[in-house]
N, C-alpha and C positions, 0 to 999 in steps of 0.2 A: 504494500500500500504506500501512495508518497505518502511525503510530509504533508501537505494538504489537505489532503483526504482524513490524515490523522489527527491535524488538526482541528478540523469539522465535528470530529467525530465525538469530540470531545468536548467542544462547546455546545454541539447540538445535547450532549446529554447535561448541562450544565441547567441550573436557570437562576442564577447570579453571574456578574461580570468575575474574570479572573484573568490573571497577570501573565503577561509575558513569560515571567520569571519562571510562573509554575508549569505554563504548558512547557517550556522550552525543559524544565527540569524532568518530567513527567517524559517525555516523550523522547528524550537526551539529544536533543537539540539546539543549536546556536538560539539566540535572541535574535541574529538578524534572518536566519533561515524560519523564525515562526514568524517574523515581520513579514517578509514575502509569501509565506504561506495566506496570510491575512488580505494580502494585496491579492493573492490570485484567486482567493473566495470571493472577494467582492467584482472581480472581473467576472466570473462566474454570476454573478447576479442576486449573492444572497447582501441582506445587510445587516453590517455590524456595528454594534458600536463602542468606540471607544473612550475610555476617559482618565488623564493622568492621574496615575499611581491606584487606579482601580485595576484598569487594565480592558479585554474586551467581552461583549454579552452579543449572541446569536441574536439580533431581532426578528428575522424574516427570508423565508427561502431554505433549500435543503441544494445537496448534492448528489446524484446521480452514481449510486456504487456499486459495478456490475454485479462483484463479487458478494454482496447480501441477496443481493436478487437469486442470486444462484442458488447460492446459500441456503434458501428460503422458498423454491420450487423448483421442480423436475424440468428448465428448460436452463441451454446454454447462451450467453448476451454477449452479443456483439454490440458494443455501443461508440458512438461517434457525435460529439457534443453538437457537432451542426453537418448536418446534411441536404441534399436536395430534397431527398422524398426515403423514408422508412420502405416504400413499397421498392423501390427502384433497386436500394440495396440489397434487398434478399429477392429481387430477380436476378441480378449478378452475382448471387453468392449462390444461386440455385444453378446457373447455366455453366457456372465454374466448379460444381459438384459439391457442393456445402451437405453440411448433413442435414437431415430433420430435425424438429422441436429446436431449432434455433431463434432466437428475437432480435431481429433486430430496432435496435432501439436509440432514440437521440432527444435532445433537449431543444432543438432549433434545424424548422426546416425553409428550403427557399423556394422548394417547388413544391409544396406539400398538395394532395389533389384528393377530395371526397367523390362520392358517385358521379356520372355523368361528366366526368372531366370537371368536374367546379374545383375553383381554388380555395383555397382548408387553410383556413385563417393561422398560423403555425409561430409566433413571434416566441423570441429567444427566452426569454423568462415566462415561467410557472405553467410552461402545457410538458405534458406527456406525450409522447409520438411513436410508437415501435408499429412491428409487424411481423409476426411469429410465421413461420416456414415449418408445413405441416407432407407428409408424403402418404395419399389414403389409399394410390393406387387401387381404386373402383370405379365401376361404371359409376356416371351423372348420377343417374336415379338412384341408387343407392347411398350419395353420402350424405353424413349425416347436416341438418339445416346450421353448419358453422354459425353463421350471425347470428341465431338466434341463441344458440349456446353459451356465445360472446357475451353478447347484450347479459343474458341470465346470469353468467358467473363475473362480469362488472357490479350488478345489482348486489347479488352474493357479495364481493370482496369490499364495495362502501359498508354496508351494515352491519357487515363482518369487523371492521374498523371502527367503523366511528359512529353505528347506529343511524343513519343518514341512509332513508327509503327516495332512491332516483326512481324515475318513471320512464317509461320504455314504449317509443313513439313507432310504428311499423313502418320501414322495416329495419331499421339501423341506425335510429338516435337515442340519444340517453338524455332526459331531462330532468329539471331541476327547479321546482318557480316559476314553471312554464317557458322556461329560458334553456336553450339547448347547451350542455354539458359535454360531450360526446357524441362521434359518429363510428361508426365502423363499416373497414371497406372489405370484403372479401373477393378474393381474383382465383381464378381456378386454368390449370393448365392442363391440357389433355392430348393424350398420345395419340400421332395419326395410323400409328403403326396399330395400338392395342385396344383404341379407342376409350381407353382408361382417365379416369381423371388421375397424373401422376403427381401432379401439386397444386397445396393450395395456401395462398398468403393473405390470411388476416390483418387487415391493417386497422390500426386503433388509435384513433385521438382523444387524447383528454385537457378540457380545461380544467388543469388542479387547483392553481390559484392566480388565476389573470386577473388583473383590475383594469387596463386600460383596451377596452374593444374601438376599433374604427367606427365609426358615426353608423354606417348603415347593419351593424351589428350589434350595436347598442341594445336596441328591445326582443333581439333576438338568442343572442348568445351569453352566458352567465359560465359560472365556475363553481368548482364541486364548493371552493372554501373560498369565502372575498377576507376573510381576516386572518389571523395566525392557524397556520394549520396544524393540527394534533395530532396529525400522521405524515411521517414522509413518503415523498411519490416512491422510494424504494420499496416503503413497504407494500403500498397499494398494486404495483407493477408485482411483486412476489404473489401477494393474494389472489390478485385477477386469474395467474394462468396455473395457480395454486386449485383456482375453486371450476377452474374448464378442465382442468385434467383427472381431478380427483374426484368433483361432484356426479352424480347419476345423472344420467341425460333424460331421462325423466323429469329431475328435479329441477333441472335448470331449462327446460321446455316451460313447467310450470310455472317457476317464475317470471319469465319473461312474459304467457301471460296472464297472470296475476296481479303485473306492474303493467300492463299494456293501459296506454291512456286514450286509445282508439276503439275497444272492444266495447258493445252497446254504447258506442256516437254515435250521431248524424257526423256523416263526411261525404267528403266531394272528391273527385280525378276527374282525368281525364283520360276519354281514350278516343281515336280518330277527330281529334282537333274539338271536341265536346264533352264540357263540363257537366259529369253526371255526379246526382249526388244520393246518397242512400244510407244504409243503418251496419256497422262492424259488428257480424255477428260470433266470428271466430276465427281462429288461427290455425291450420294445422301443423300437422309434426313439422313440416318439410317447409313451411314458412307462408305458405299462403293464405290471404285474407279472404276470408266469406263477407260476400256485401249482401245485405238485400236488398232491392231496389223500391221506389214506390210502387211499379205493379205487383210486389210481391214475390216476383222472381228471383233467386239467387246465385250470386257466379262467383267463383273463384276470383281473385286478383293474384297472378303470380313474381310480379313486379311492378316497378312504377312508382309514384309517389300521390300522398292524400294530404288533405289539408281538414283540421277539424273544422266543422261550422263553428261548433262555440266549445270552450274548454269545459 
């Protein structure tokens, strides 16, 4: 571990200020090596503060330690503090022969991209960004509804934390205050030889604790925590793929809908250029929405996007 990281580690478990003297003693470290430790946490983005002959107190912000994450669930991280896109990564690290149950994971993206190609709002301070590399080698029709399992064991790993019930919008946002929180992208790659689904890359965003959104995402997008948060993203990132790998797929079907905030609404889509709107009757296994319509007739939705009439 650097000095850095061990210095963090250590203020993070504090909650009184304390002295150069002592980390630098603690840790057998120079005084001017825990100075630059302190300078490359706040480059990093946490903030600290400092005060003569007190010394410094954690106020805000954590750091990103692959080796807890590990530590703490059955997947291997690759991590890289700023990246174009989490998805892009573990497609080059799949076409170069990477293994499975890998995460790729970063704290800052430049090309970050949600469904349909939209751009995934990704600023360098307090989101979370990975994207786990799964290999199910199966036909389509057989695997299992990824996103939805996602979504279920994010819900699992908040209230597993910190008691905090997010809400779960069809078919891959996580909300919070009616303010989006999370999206999740899944990408699937399939053999022309074997016709196999051979991989499949999970991509997950989280606002952990962002406070400043762009104007036209103001009333739309929110964070799990807007003040000092009581968990670090390490531990959350550990729990998330903690509670997809280890919970029943059952359980995490149910959850996701038990938290669905679409199921018996009125909502709207679209489909051939026409705004229809009807009642969320149910979800099945494999992720698709039952609408009813007003004649009473019922149809699958197997993709696409809804919009509530009213919360």
């Amino acid at each position: 571990m650097k000095s850095y990281q061990e210095v963090y580690k250590i203020l993070a478990n504090e909650t009184d200020y304390l002295s150069g003297e002592k980390i630098a003693e603690t840790l057998n470290l120079s005084r001017t090596s825990v100075w630059k430790a302190i300078q490359r946490l706040q480059q990093e983005g946490l903030e600290i503060d400092s005060i003569k002959n007190r010394g410094y107190k954690l106020l805000h912000g954590d750091l990103i330690l692959p080796q807890e994450i590990e530590a703490n669930s059955p997947i291997t991280v690759r991590f890289k503090p700023k990246t174009k896109s989490t998805q892009i990564d573990a497609k080059e690290a799949l076409e170069a022969g990477a293994k499975e149950d890998t995460l790729y994971l970063s704290t800052s993206q430049t090309s970050g991209r949600g469904r349909f190609q939209r751009p995934y709002f990704s600023p360098p301070q307090g989101g979370i960004y990975m994207s786990l590399h799964l290999k199910p080698n199966l036909p389509y029709q057989d695997l299992p509804a990824y996103t939805l399992l996602t979504a279920g064991a994010i819900y699992k790993a908040i209230k597993n934390l910190s008691l905090i019930d997010v809400d779960i919008k069809w078919v891959n946002d996580i909300y919070l205050n009616q303010k989006k929180i999370a999206g999740i992208l899944t990408e699937a790659i399939t053999s022309v030889e074997t016709g196999l689904v051979t991989d499949v890359i999970i991509g997950v965003g989280i606002n952990f604790s962002i406070t400043d959104f762009p104007k036209n995402l103001q009333t739309k997008a929110g964070s799990l925590f807007q003040q000092k948060a009581p968990i670090t993203r390490n531990e959350l990132i550990a729990e998330i793929w903690k509670c997809f790998y280890e919970t029943e797929v059952d359980e995490l079907l149910y959850l996701y809908k038990k938290r669905s905030i679409v199921l018996g609404k009125e909502i709207s889509f679209k489909k051939d250029q026409e705004i229809i709107t009807g009642k969320a009757c149910d979800i099945s296994d494999q992720g698709q929405l039952q609408i009813e319509l007003a004649t009473g007739e019922k149809i699958w939705l197997n993709s696409g996007e809804v919009s509530l009439t009213k919360w």
